[in-house]
Each structure stands twice: as structure tokens, then as C-alpha cells.
C-alpha positions in Angstrom: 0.0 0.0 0.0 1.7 3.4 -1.0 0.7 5.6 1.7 -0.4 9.1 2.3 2.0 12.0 1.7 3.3 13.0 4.6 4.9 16.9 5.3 8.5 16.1 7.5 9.5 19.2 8.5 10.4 21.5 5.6 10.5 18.3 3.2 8.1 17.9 0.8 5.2 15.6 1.9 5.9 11.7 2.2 4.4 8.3 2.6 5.2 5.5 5.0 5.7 2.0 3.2 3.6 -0.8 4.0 5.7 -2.0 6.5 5.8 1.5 8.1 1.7 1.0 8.1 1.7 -2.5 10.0 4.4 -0.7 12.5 2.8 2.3 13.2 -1.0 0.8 14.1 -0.1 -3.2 14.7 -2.6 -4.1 11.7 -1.3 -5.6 8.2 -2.0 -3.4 5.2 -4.8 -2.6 3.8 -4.5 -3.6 0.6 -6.1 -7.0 -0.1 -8.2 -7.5 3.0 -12.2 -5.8 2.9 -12.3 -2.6 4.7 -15.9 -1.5 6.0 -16.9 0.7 3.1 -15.4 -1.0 0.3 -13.6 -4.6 -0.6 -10.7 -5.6 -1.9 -11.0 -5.5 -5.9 -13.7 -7.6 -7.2 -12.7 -10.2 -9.7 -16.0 -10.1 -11.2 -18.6 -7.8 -12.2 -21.2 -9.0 -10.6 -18.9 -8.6 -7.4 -18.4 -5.3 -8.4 -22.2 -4.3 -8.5 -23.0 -5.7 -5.5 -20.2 -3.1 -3.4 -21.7 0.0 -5.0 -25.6 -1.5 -4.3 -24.3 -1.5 -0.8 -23.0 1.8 -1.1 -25.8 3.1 -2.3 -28.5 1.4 0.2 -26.1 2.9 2.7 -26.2 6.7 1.4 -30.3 6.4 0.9 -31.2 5.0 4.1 -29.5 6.8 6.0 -29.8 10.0 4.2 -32.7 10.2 1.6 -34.8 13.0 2.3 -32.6 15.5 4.1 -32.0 17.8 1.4 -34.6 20.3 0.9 -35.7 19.7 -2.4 -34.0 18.6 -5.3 -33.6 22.0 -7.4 -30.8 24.2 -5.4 -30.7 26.7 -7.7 -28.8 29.9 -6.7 -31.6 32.5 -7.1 -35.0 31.9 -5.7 -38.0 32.9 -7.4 -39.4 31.8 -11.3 -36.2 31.5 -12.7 -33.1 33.1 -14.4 -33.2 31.4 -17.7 -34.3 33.9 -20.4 -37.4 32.2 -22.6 -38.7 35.5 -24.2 -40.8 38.5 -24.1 -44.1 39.9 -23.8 -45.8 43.0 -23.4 -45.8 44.4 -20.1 -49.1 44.6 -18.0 -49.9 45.9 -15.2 -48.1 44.7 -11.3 -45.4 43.3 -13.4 -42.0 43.3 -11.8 -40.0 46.4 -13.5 -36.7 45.2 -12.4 -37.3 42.3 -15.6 -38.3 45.0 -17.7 -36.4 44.5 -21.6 -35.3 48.3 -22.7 -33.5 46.9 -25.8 -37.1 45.5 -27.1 -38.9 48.2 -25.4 -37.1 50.8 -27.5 -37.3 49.1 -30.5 -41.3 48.5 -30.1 -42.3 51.7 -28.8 -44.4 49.4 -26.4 -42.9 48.5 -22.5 -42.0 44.9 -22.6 -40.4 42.6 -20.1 -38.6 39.4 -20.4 -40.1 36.1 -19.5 -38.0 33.2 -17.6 -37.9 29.8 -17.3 -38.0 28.2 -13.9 -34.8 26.3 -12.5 -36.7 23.0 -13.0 -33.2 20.8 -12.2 -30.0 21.3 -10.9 -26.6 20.5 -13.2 -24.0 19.2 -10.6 -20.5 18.5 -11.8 -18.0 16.3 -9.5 -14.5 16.7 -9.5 -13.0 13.0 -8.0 -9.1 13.4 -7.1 -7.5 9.3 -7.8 -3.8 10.9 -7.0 -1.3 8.0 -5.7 -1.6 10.2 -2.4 -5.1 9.0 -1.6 -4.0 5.4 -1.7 -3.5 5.3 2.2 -5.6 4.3 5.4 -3.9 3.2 8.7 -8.2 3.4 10.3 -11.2 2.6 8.7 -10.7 2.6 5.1 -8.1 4.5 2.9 -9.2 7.8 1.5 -9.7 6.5 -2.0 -12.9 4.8 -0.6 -13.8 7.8 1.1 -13.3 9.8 -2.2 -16.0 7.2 -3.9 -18.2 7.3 -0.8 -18.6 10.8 -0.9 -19.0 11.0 -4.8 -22.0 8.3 -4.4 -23.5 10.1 -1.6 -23.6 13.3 -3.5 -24.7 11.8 -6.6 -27.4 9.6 -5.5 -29.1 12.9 -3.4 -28.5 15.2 -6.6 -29.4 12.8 -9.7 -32.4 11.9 -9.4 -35.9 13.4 -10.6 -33.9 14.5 -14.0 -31.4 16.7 -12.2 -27.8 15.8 -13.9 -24.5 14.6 -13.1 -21.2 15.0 -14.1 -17.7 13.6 -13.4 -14.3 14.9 -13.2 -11.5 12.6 -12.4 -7.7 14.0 -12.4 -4.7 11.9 -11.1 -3.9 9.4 -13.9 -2.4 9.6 -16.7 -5.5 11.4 -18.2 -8.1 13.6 -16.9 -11.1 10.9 -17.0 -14.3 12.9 -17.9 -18.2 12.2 -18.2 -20.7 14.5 -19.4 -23.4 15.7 -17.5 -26.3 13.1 -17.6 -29.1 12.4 -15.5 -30.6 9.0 -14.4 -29.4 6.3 -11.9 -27.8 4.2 -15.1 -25.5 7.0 -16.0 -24.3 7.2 -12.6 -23.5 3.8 -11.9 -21.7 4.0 -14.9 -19.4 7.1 -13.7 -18.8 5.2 -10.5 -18.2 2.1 -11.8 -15.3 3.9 -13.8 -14.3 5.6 -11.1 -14.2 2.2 -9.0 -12.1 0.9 -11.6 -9.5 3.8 -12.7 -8.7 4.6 -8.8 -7.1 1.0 -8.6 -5.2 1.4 -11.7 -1.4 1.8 -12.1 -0.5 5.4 -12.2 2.6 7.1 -13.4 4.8 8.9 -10.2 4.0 12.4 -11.9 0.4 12.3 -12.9 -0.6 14.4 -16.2 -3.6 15.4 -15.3 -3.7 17.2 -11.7 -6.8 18.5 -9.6 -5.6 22.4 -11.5 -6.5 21.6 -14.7 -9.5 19.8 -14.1 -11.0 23.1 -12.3 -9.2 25.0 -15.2 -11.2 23.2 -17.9 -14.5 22.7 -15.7 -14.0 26.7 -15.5 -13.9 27.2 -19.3 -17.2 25.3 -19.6 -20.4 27.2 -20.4 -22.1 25.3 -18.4 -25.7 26.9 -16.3 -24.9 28.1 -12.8 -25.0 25.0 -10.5 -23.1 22.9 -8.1 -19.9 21.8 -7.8 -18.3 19.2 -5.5 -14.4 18.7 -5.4 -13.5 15.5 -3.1 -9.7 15.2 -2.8 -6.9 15.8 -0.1 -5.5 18.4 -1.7 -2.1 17.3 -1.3 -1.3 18.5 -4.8 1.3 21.2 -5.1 -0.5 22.5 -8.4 -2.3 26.2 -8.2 -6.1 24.7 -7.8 -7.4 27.7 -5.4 -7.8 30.0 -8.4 -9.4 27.3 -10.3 -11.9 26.9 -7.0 -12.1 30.7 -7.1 -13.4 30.8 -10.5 -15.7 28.2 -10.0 -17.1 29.6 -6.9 -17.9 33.1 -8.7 -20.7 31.2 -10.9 -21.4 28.1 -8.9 -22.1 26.6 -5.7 -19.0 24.9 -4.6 -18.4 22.2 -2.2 -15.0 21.3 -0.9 -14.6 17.8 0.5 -11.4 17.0 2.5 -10.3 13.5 2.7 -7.7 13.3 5.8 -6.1 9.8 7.5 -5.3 10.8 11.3 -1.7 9.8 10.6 -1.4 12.5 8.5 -1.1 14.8 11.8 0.5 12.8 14.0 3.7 10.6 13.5 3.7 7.3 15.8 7.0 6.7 18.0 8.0 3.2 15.9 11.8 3.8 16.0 13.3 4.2 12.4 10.6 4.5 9.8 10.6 4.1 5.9 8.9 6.6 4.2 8.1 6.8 0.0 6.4 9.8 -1.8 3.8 8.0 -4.3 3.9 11.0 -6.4 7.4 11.2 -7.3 8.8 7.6 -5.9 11.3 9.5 -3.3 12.3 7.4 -0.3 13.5 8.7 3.0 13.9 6.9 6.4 13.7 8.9 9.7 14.1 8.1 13.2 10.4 8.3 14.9 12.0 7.8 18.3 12.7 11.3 18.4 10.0 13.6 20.4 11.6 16.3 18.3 11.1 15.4 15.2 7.5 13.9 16.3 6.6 17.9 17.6 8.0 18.9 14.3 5.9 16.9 12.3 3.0 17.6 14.3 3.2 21.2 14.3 3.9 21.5 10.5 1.2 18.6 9.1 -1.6 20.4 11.6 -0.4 24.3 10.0 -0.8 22.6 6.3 -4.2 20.8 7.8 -5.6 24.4 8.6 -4.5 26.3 5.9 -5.5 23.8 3.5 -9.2 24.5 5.0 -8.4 28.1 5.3 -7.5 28.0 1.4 -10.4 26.5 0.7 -13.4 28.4 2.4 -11.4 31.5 1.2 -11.6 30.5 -2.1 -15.7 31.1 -1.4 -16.1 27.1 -1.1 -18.5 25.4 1.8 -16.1 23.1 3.2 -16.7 19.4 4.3 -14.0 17.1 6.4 -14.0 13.9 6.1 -11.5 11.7 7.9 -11.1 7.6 7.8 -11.1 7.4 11.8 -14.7 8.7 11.6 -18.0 7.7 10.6 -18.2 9.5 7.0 -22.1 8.8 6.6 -22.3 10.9 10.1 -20.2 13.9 9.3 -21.8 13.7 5.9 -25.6 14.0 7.4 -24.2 16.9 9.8 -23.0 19.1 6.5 -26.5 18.2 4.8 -28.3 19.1 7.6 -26.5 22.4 8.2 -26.1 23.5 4.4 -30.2 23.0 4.5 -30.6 24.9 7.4 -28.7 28.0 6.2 -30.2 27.7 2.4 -33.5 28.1 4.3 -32.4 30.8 6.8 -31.5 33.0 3.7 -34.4 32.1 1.4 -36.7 33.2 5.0 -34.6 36.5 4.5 -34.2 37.2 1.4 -36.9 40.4 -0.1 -40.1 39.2 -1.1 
């Protein structure tokens, strides 16, 4: 199992080995053995199917029916989508009056809208080597697929559509926006599958340019959900600032509690996944240890400073914790505040 990358100091971030994993919490690795969310890698399809059925049964029984409603559009009201024009009348609204027609008919006329009747949600999926790590519950790769599931199956559904965004490999894997349960079981199924594929050490595609060329769609103002670590050294808070000028935009962080804290397991072998660099260091030392700590808790807090500055809502997810519960907290709260500023917003 290539691990986490973990910050030393004023290193770049590294990743303990698989031996370092069994040392540092007394269990084997990972890799190979089921974990609670997901298995190991089915060897058949039918296998396959039956992990994200469970998946799913686990997101809508435990969480159908918080949201809302199904169309989060930005703006309350009839809509934002210009469908035409027609002459005004009387206790019409003058702020949707149309001068450019008015003028050129000698007649007041206003514009007519459509209403937001679904909600186009786009989901950017990180699959870097870094999130191939988990010394708790799972490794963040299945937490990365848990959290794409449990926003998709709450958001497509009822015609409202889905798209998928997938950086870390060797290409940046991308699937249109389409609605129905069929076309997302297809996106996680090839999700599933590309996130246990063999990656290069220095992916092409990183988490920057997939906000880069989500940005340069025309695409109607939505939502957008970005589920990574954000481990990658690449410029993606001006991509997320972009997004977040036109879109709703969620932020999920996937964290593994060693990521904070290094264990006292005496000398300690350590690879970056990104780039292959090895180090070994000397975990004995209460140094180093308060070192590590301070450093991996001052990138844990700006990373979530970066983020919510960027003008994202921001969601932490860790493999130590009970994702479905941290996940119903967010929903719960992100409803509550939708509501609290639809209840104040002018009439």
C-alpha cells in the first residue's frame, strides 16, 4: 500500500511504506483485506455491482430525504433562464423589464424566464497516488467514492444531472453531465475501476487543470463538488475561485489521522507516491515527532483556510470517523442555512 504524503519538517510531503503502516498501528496493510466501506477489488462484475448496491443502500437510508428539495438553484424565485418576451401589464416586476425591445417597439416589454426546474451538478473526484492510504477505517480512496456516491445519488435523481471529473492518472477521465441512476452507476463504476489502476509517479492530469477546464465550460450556474486531499502542489485555489464566482461549490477533504501525528515506531521508511522519493527517519525522536505535528496540523488548517477562502463550503472527512455521520451533519446544516437565507431574502 503506497501511503499518504506525509509533510516532514520542511521536506516535501511523504508516505510511509507498507511495513511502516503495519508498524505504526499493529494491523497488516490494507490492501487486499475488505475494509468496512469497500472490498478488496472484485474479480467479477457481478462482485463489483453488489459493493456500490451497498454503497448506495447505505447513502439512501440513511440520508434520503434530508435535502430540501431537489432544485438548489442559486436564485429563488421563477427562474433566471431567459425564454422571451411579452408586453408588459400591469403589477409586473420592473426590475425584468427588456429596454433593448422596449425601444425598438415603442411598447414596454419585459422578459419572461424559465424556472430552475433541475440542478446540473458537476463532481471533480481526485485518484492521485496520495489517496491510496488508510492506517483506520478505510483508505481515502474509498472515502473519495463514498462521498461522490453520496452526493450523486441525493442530486441525480428526478432529472437533475451529473457530471464527473477525475484527475490523477495519466489522463483527466471525464463524463458528461447526464441524468438517471444508469449513467451514474456508470461514472462510478469507472471511477471504482481507474482509482485501482497503475499510475505514473508524476500524474498528467492534476486536480488544477480539471477546475481549469470545468472553468472554461459554459455550463448553467450549479453545483460543484471537489472531493480530494488536496495534497497536490498544483495552483487549484484560483481554479476553485473561479468556479465559486458562478457556482455553488463544495469542498470535500479526505484526511487519514496519521497525516497529523507521526507514531514513536523507531526508524521508519517513508516513499512519496507522487514522485517515488524514499526517506527513512528516526520516529523515536519527540523532536522530530513535535516537528511533524506542528507542521502537518499548520498545512491541515491552511489547507481548509485555502479552501473556504476560495468562497467554497467546506466538508472534512476523515477515515477514523463515521463518514455517513459527518456527511448528514453538512446536509443538515447546508439545509438549514439555504433556508435561513431564502426566510430573508426580499419578497
Amino acid at each position: 500500500m503506497t501511503a499518504n504524503r506525509w509533510h516532514l519538517t520542511a521536506g516535501r510531503p511523504m508516505a510511509a511504506s507498507p511495513a511502516a503502516a503495519h508498524a505504526a498501528t499493529g494491523r497488516p496493510s490494507m490492501r487486499g483485506r475488505p475494509g468496512p466501506l469497500l472490498s478488496a477489488p472484485p474479480a467479477t462484475v457481478a462482485a463489483r455491482a453488489e459493493v456500490l448496491k451497498r454503497l448506495e443502500l447505505q447513502v439512501t437510508r440513511r440520508l434520503d430525504g434530508m435535502l430540501s428539495g431537489d432544485h438548489l438553484a442559486l436564485t429563488s424565485g421563477p427562474g433566471s433562464e431567459r425564454a422571451g418576451a411579452r408586453a408588459y401589464q400591469p403589477g409586473d416586476d420592473a426590475r425584468r423589464m427588456d429596454w433593448n425591445l422596449t425601444a425598438r417597439a415603442l411598447d414596454p416589454h419585459v422578459r419572461t424566464t424559465d424556472a430552475d426546474r433541475e440542478m446540473e451538478s458537476w463532481i471533480v473526484a481526485d485518484r492521485s497516488a496520495s489517496l491510496d492510504f488508510g492506517t483506520a477505517g478505510c483508505e481515502k480512496r474509498d472515502l473519495v467514492l463514498a462521498a461522490v456516491a453520496a452526493f450523486g445519488f441525493l442530486t441525480a435523481r428526478h432529472g437533475n444531472r451529473l457530471g464527473l471529473l477525475a484527475p490523477g492518472g495519466d489522463e483527466l477521465l471525464r463524463r458528461p453531465a447526464r441524468s438517471g441512476r444508469s449513467a451514474l452507476m456508470a461514472a462510478l463504476t469507472e471511477l471504482y475501476d481507474t482509482g485501482r489502476s497503475d499510475r505514473r509517479p508524476v500524474p498528467e492530469a492534476d486536480l488544477a487543470a480539471a477546475l481549469d477546464q470545468l472553468g472554461r465550460l459554459r455550463r448553467p450556474r450549479g453545483q460543484v463538488v471537489v472531493v480530494s486531499d488536496f495534497l497536490d502542489d498544483s495552483s487549484w485555489g484560483e481554479g476553485l475561485t473561479r468556479l465559486a464566482l458562478r457556482h455553488q461549490v463544495i469542498a470535500v477533504h479526505v484526511t487519514d489521522p496519521r497525516e497529523l501525528d507521526l507514531p514513536a515506531v523507531g526508524m521508519l521508511g517513508v516513499i512519496d507516491p507522487e514522485t517515488g522519493r524514499r526517506l527513512h527517519v528516526q520516529t523515536d525522536s519527540e523532536a522530530l515527532r513535535a516537528r511533524y505535528r506542528e507542521a502537518a496540523l499548520l498545512r491541515h488548517h491552511g489547507t481548509r483556510a485555502r479552501l473556504i477562502g476560495a468562497g467554497a463550503e467546506y466538508l472534512h472527512l476523515s477515515t477514523d470517523r463515521d463518514w455517513l455521520v459527518d456527511f448528514a451533519h453538512f446536509v443538515s446544516s447546508r439545509s438549514g442555512r439555504r433556508g435561513a437565507r431564502l426566510r430573508s431574502s426580499p419578497r
